[in-house]
C-alpha positions in Angstrom: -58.0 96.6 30.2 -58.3 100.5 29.3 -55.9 102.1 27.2 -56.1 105.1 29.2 -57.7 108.8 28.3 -56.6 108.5 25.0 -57.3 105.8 22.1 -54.2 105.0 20.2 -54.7 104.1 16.7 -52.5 103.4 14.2 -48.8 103.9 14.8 -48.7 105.0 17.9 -50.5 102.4 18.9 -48.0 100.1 17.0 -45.3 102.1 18.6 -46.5 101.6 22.4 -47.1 97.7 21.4 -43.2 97.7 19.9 -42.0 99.7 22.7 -43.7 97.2 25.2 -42.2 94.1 23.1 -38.6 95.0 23.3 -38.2 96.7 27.2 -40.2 93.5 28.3 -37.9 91.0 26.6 -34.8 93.3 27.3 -36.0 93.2 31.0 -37.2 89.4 31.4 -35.5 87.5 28.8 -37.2 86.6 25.4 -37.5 83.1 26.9 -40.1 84.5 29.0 -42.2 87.2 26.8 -46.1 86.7 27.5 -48.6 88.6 25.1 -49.7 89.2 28.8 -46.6 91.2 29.6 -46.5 92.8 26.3 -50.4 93.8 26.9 -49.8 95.1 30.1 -46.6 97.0 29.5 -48.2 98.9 26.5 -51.9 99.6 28.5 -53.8 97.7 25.9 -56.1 94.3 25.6 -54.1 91.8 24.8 -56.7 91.3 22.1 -54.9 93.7 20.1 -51.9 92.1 19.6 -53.9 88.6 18.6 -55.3 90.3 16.1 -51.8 90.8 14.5 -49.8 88.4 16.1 -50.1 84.5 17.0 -46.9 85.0 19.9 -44.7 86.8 21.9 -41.8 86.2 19.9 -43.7 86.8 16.4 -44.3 90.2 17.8 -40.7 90.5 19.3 -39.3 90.1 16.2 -41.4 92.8 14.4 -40.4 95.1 17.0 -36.7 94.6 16.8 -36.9 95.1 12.7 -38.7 98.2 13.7 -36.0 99.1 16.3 -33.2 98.1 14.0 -30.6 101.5 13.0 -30.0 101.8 9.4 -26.6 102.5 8.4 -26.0 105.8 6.2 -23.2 105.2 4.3 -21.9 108.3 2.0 -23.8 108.3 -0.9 -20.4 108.4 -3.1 -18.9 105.9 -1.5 -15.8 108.8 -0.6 -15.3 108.0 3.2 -14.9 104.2 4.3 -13.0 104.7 7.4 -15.4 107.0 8.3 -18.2 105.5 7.6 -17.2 102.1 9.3 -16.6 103.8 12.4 -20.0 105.6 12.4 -21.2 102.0 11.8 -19.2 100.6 15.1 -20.4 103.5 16.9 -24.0 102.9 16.0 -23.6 99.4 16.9 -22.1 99.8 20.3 -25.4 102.5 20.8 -27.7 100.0 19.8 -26.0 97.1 21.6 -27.0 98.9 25.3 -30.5 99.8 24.2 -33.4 97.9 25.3 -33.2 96.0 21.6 -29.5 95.2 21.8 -29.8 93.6 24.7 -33.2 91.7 23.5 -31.1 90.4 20.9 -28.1 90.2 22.5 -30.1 87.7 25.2 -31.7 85.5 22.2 -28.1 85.0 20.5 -26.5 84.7 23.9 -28.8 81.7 25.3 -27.3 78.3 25.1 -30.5 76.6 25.1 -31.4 78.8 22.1 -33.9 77.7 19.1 -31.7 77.6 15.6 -35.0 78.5 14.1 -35.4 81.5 16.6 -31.8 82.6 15.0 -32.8 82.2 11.8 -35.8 83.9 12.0 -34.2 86.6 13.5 -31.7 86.8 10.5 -34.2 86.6 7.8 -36.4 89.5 9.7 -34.1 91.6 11.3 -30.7 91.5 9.7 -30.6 89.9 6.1 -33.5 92.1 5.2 -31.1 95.4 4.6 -28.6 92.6 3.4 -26.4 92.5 6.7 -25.6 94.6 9.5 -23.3 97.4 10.4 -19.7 97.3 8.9 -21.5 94.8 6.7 -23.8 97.0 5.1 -21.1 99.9 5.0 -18.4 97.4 3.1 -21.7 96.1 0.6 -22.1 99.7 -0.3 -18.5 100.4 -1.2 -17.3 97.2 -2.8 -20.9 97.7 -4.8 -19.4 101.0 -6.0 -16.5 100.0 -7.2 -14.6 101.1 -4.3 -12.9 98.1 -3.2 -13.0 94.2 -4.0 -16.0 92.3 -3.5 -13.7 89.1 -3.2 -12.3 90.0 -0.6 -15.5 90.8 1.6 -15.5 86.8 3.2 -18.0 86.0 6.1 -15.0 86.5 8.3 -13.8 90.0 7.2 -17.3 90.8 7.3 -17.8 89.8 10.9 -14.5 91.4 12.0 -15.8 94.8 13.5 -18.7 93.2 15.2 -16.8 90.7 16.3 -14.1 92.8 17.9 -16.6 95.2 19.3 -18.8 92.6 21.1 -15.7 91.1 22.6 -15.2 94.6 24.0 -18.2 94.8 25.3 -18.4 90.8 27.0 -14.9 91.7 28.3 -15.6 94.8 29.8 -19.2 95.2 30.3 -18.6 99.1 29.1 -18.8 100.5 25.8 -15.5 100.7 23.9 -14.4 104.4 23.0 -13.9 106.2 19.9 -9.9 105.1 20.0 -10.5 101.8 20.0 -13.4 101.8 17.5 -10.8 103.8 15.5 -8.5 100.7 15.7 -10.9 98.3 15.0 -11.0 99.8 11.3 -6.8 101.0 11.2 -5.8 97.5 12.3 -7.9 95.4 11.4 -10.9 95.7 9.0 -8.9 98.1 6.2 -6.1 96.1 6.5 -8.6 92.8 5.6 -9.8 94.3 2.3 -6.5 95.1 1.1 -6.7 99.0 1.8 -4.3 99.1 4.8 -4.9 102.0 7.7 -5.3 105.6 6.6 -2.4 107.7 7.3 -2.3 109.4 10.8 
C-alpha cells in the first residue's frame, strides 16, 4: 500500500498510525479495530504496525496513552478550586474527542473484557497515578495542602463521576457553572475544605 509522496519516519509516522488507531475505534467501536483499518486509515502497510504491535487493541492502547491530557496543576499547590475545574474542563474536552469516546465505548460495553479494563488502567490512567481531579487532589494533599485521609476512591471519583453523568444525561457538555458546582458542592466539601466564598 503506498504511503503517499512522502515517507513518514519516525514520529510522524507514529503520529499518523496513533491518529488512525483512535478515529478508527472512536468511529467503529474498539470491538471491531482491524490492523487492516488502522493500516488503511493511516496510508501505510499494515506491515508497519506488526513490526511494533501483535493487535489492534495493543496498538489502541498505546495511542490513547499518547492521546491522554496531562493535568497542570499549580506548581505551589496555591489554587485547588481552580485547578480542579481546569481538570473538569479538560475532561469534558477530552471526553468528546475521538479518544474519549474510544475509551468511553471500551468502559461502556457490557460484554467488556475485565483484562481490557485493566489494561487500560495500568497503560493509560495509573501510569500518571490517576486521572483528572485525581491527579489535581494527589498533587495538593502531597503538598501538604490538605489530608491525604481523606482522599477515599469515592471522593476521588466524585468529579468524574458527576461530570460523566452530565454528559450520559444530556448528551451535551456541562458548562463552566455547573463544573463550578461540581467542586463548591461537592468535591471541596469532601475533603474537608468547604466551597470558596462567592
Amino acid at each position: 500500500m503506498p504511503e503517499g509522496p512522502t515517507r513518514r519516519r519516525g514520529k510522524a509516522l507514529l503520529d499518523a498510525i496513533y491518529t488512525a488507531a483512535v478515529d478508527e475505534a472512536a468511529a467503529s467501536g474498539p470491538g471491531r479495530l482491524t490492523m487492516d483499518a488502522i493500516a488503511k486509515r493511516a496510508a501505510t502497510p499494515r506491515s508497519t504496525l506488526y513490526r511494533r504491535w501483535s493487535d489492534p487493541l495493543d496498538l489502541l492502547l498505546d495511542a490513547l496513552a499518547d492521546r491522554h491530557p496531562v493535568e497542570r496543576p499549580a506548581p505551589g499547590a496555591d489554587d485547588l478550586r481552580g485547578d480542579l475545574v481546569a481538570a473538569l474542563r479538560l475532561m469534558v474536552e477530552w471526553g468528546f474527542s475521538p479518544a474519549g469516546r474510544a475509551v468511553m465505548a471500551i468502559l461502556g460495553d457490557p460484554a467488556r473484557d475485565p483484562r481490557v479494563v485493566e489494561a487500560l488502567w495500568e497503560r493509560v490512567f495509573d501510569r500518571r497515578g490517576g486521572t483528572f481531579t485525581q491527579t489535581v487532589l494527589r498533587h495538593y494533599a502531597s503538598r501538604g495542602a490538605l489530608d491525604p485521609a481523606r482522599l477515599t476512591p469515592v471522593v476521588l471519583d466524585i468529579g468524574e463521576a458527576m461530570v460523566t453523568k452530565r454528559m450520559l444525561d444530556t448528551g451535551a457538555a456541562p458548562d463552566d457553572d455547573y463544573l463550578h458546582a461540581i467542586v463548591d458542592q461537592a468535591i471541596l466539601p469532601a475533603v474537608g475544605l468547604g466551597p470558596a466564598p462567592a
